[in-house]
C-alpha positions in Angstrom: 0.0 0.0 0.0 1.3 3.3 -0.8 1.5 6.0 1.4 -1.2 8.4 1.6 -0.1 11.1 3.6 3.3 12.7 1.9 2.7 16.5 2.7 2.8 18.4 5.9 0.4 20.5 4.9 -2.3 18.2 3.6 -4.0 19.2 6.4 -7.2 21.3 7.6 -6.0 24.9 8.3 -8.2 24.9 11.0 -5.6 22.1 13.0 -2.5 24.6 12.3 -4.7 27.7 13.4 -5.9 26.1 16.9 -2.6 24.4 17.4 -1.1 28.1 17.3 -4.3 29.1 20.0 -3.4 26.1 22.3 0.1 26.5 22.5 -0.5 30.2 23.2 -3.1 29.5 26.0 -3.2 26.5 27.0 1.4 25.1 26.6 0.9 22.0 29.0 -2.8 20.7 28.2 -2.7 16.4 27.6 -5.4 15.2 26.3 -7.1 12.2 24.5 -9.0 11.4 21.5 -10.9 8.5 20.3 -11.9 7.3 17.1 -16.2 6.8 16.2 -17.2 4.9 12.9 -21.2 6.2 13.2 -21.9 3.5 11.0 -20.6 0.5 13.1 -18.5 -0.4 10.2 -16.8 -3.7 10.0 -13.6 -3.1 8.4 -11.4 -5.7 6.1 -8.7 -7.9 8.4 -5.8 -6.1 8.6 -6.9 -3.2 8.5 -5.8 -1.8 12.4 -2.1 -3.2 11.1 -2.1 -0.9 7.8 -3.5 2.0 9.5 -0.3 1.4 11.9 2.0 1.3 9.4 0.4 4.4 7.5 0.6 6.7 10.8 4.7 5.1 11.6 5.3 7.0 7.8 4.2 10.4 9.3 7.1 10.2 11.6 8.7 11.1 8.3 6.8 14.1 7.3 8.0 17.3 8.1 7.0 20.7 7.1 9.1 22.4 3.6 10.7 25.8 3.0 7.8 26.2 0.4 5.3 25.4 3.1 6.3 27.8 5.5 6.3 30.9 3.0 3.5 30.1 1.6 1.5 30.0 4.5 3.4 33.5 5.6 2.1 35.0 2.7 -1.5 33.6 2.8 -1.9 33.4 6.2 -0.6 37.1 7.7 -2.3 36.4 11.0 -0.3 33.5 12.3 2.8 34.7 14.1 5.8 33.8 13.1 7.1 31.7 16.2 4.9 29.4 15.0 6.9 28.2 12.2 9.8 27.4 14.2 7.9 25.0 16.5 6.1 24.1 13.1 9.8 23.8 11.6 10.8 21.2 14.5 7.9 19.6 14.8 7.8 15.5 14.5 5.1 13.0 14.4 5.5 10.3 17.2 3.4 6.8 16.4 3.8 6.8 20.6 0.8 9.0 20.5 -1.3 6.4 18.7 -3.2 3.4 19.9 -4.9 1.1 17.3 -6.7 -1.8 17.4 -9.3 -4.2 15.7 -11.7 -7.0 17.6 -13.1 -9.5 15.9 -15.8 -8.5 13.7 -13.8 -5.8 12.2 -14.8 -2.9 14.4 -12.3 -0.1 14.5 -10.7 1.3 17.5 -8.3 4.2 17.5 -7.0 6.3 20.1 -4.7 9.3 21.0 -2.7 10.5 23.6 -0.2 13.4 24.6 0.3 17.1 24.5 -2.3 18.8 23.2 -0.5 21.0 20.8 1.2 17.5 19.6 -1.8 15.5 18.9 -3.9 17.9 18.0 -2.6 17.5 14.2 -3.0 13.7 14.0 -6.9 14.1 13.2 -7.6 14.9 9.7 -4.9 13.1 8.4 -5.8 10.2 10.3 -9.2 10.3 8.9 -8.4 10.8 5.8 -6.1 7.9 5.6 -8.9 5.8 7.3 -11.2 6.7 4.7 -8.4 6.0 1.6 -7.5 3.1 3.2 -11.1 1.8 3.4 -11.6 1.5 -0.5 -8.5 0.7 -1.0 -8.9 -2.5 1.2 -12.2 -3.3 0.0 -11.7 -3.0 -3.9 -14.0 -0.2 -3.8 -11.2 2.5 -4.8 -11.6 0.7 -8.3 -15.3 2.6 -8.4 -13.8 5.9 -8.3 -13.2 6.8 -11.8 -11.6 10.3 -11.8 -12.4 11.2 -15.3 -15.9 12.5 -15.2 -15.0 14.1 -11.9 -13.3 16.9 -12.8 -16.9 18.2 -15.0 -18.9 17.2 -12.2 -17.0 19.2 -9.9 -16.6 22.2 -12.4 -20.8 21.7 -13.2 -20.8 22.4 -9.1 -18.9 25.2 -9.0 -20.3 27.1 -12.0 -23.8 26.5 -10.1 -22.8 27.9 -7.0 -20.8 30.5 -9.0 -24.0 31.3 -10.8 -26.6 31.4 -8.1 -24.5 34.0 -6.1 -22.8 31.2 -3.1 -19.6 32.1 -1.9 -18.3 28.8 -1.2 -15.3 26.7 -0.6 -14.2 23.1 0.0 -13.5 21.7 3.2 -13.9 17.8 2.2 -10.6 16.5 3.7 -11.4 14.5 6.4 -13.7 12.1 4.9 -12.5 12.5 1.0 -12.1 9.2 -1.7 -9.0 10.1 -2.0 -6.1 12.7 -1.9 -6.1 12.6 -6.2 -9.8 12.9 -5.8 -9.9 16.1 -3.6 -7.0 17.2 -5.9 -9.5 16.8 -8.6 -12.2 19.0 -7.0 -10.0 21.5 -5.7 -8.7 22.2 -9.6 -11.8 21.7 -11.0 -13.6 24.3 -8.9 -10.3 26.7 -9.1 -10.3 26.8 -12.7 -13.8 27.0 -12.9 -14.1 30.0 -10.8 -11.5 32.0 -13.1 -12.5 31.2 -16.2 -16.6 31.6 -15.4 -17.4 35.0 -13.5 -19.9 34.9 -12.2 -21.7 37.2 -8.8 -20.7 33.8 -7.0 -17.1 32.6 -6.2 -15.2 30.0 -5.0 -13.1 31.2 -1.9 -10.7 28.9 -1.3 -9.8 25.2 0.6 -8.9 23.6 4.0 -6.7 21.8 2.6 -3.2 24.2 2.9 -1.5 21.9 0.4 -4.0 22.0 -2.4 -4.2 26.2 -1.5 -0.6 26.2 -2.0 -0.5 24.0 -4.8 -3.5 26.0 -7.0 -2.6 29.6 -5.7 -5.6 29.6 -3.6 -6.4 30.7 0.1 -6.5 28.5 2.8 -9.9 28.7 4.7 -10.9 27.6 8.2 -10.5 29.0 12.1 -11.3 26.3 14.7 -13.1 22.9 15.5 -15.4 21.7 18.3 -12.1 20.2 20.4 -10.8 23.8 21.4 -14.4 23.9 23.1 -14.5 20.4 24.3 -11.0 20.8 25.5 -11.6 23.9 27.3 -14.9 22.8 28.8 -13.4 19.7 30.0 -10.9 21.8 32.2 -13.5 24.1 33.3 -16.7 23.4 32.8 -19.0 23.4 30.0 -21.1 26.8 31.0 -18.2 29.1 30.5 -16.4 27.4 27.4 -17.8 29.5 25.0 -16.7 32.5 26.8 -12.8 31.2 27.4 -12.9 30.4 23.8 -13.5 33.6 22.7 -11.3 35.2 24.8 -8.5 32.8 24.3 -9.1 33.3 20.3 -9.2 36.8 20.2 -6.2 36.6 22.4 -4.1 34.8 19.8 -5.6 36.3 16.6 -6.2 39.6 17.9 -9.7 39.8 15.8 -8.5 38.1 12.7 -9.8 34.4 11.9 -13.1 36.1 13.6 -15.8 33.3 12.5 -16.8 31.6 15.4 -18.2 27.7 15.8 -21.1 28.3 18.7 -23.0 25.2 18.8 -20.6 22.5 20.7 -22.9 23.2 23.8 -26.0 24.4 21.8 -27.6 27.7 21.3 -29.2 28.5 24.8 -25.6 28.3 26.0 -23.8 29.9 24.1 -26.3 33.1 23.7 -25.7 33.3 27.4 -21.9 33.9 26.6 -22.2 36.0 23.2 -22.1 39.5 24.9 -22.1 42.4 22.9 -17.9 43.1 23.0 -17.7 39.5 21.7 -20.8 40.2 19.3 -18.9 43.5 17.7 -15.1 41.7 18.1 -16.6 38.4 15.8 -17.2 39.1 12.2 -19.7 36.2 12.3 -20.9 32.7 13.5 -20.4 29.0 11.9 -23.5 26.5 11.7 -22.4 23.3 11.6 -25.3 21.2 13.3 -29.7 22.0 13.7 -31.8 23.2 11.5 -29.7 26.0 9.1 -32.8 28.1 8.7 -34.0 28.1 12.3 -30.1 28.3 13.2 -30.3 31.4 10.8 -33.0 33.1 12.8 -32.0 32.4 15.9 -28.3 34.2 14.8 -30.4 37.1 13.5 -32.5 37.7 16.5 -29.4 37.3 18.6 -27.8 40.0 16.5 -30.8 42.3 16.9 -31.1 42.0 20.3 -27.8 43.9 20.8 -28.1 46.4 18.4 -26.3 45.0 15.5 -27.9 44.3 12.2 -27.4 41.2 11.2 -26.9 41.8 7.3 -23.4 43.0 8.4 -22.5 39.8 10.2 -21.0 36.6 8.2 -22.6 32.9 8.9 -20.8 30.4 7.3 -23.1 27.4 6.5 -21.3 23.7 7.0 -23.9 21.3 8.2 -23.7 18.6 5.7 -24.0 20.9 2.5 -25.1 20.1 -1.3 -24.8 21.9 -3.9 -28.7 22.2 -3.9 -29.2 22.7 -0.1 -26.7 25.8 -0.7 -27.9 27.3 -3.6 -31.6 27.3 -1.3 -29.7 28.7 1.9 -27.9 31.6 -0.5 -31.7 32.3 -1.7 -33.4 32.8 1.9 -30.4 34.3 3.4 -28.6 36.7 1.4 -30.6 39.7 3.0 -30.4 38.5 6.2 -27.0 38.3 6.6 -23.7 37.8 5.1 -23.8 33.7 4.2 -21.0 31.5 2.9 -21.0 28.2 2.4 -18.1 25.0 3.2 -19.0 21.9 1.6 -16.8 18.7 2.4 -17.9 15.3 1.4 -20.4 16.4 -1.2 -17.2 17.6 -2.7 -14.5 15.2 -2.5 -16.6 12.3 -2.3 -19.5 11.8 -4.6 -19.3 8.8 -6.5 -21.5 6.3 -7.7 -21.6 2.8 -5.6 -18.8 4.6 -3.0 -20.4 5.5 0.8 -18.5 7.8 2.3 -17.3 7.5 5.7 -19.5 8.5 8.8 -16.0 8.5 11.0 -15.2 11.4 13.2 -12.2 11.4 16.0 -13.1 13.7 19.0 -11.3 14.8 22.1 -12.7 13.0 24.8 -10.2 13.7 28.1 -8.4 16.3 28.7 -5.8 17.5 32.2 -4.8 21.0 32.6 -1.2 20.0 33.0 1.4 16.7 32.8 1.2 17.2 36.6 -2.4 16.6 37.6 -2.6 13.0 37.9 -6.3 12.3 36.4 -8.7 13.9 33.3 -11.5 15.1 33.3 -13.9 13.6 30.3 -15.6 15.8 28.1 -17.7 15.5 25.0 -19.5 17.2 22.1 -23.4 18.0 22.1 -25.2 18.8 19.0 -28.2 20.8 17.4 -29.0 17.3 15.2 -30.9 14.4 17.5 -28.7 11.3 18.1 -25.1 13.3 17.3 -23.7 13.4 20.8 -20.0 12.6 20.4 -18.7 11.0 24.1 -18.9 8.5 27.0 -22.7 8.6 27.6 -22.4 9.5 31.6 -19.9 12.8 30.4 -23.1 13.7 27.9 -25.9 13.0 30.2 -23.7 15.3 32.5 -23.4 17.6 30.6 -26.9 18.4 29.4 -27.3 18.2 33.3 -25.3 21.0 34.0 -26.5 23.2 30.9 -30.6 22.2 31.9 -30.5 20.5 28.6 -31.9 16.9 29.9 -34.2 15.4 27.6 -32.5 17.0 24.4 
């Protein structure tokens, strides 16, 4: 099996972006993830031992020259201590536990220093889901030549109906020539076909580099998790913020709100965060009662909500954001980041339902226990964590029965 993961920097920006935040904030956080097929998938023997051997070749991929000034260039809003930790920064497959029983379930785990670990997840995942067809013979359904006009066809619809949009399918894509595919499909497209639409850019800091394009993204649910796991979940939203703004000093000002839900987090979205945040990410609920809620939010303190940005991401289609452009262009500022409609859409192939969250977490290397956190969501039956950590969670937020 060839290996899948060859480039630093094919990657999620939003991993590079939060490891900057933790290191700033929080040096000496350990923490652990674990792996969740939603799907229950029973995957091919050998499987646990090739996923092994794929994450012992990372030890051996190290950030570039090229790398490092590109992202300087594209990314102004990182500091530049950054790339020296970046620079001598090493993979470890000490950090990695995995494992397969019987039936072929899957079972992987992380542990270590935050700011180390925290950039084992999407390329884990993305090598979990290569690896899959690869092992089951269904890589042999993903025929690459049509794909290139069905991702243009997507991008000059978008283009045409108005959507700013960009691609964010790394985690869960067919493949790295696949998302390579998309990526110059929808690149090309959007230079040669103006349109009052455009696409924006990718996750993916590799493919940005490699097409000229800028790398999109600001933070996942674990710097939440992770802080509310310290702390408590009633205030995470709030030491987010604060530790964001912190490190970015109102740049990379999109904030993800719904790791503890709405209620929650309008508690903690005070008007000096309101103003300081160009806008808010929905990635779980309803979009258009998500939308109003946003809106009314905005209102509430004063601000009109056409000036704010909400970037859409809850399981996205070309159709579903074409509709959501429609309703909410004068109600706000919408954009839209689509992932595995994107880089994997192919006849006879299911993409993965696989996530990896952070599930434990210590302040420091001193304490001698975690704390156990979790992930709640807007969508029914998309809890991510232990099921005593959830129910005690919605506990603590007055959420029991959601």
């Amino acid at each position: 099996m060839h290996q899948i993961i060859t480039h630093f920097t094919d990657d999620d920006l939003y991993k590079l972006t939060m490891c900057c935040a933790v290191i700033d904030n929080y040096p000496r956080a350990i923490v652990r993830y674990a792996f969740t097929d939603r799907d229950n998938t029973p995957y091919p023997p050998g499987f646990a031992d090739e996923l092994m051997r794929q994450v012992k070749l990372l030890e051996g991929v190290t950030i570039t020259d090229e790398e490092v000034e590109f992202m300087k260039r594209r990314c102004p809003y990182i500091p530049f201590w950054f790339y020296n930790f970046l620079k001598g920064y090493r993979f470890s497959s000490s950090w990695v536990t995995v494992a397969q029983d019987e039936e072929g379930r899957l079972s992987v785990h992380f542990e270590g220093c935050w700011s180390n670990t925290i950039l084992l997840e999407v390329k884990v995942l993305a090598i979990i889901s290569e690896l899959y067809y690869e092992m089951t013979g269904q890589a042999k359904l993903i025929d690459l030549g049509p794909y290139y006009d069905k991702s243009w066809d997507k991008a000059r619809r978008l283009i045409d109906a108005g959507c700013y949009f960009s691609d964010l399918g790394t985690r869960r894509r067919a493949s790295f020539a696949a998302q390579e595919v998309v990526v110059k499909a929808m690149s090309e497209c959007g230079r040669e076909t103006p349109g009052p639409g455009r696409f924006v850019g990718t996750s993916n800091v590799y493919f940005a580099m490699k097409y000229d394009l800028v790398p999109v993204g600001t933070m996942a649910h674990e710097f939440m998790c992770a802080i509310a796991g310290m702390y408590g979940p009633q205030m995470a939203n709030h030491l987010a913020m604060r530790a964001w703004s912190a490190t970015y000093r109102g740049a990379l000002g999109t904030f993800l709100y719904d790791t503890y839900g709405w209620n929650i987090f309008s508690l903690n979205f005070s008007e000096d965060f309101a103003n300081m945040f160009k806008g808010l990410r929905v990635d779980s609920g309803d979009n258009y009662e998500e939308l109003e809620k946003i809106c009314a939010k905005y209102r509430s303190l004063g601000i009109d909500p056409a000036t704010k940005q909400v970037v859409f991401s809850n399981a996205l289609t070309t159709d579903t954001a074409i509709n959501l452009q429609n309703f909410s262009r004068t109600r706000c500022i919408p954009s839209f980041g689509i992932g595995t409609h994107f880089t994997n859409d192919f006849p006879g192939i299911h993409p993965r339902n696989i996530v990896i969250k952070l599930t434990d977490v210590k302040i420091t290397e001193r304490w001698n226990f975690f704390n156990s956190t979790c992930k709640l969501s807007e969508d029914k039956g998309k809890h991510t964590g232990d099921p005593a950590t959830v129910r005690r969670f919605l506990e603590t937020l007055h959420l029991a029965g959601s």
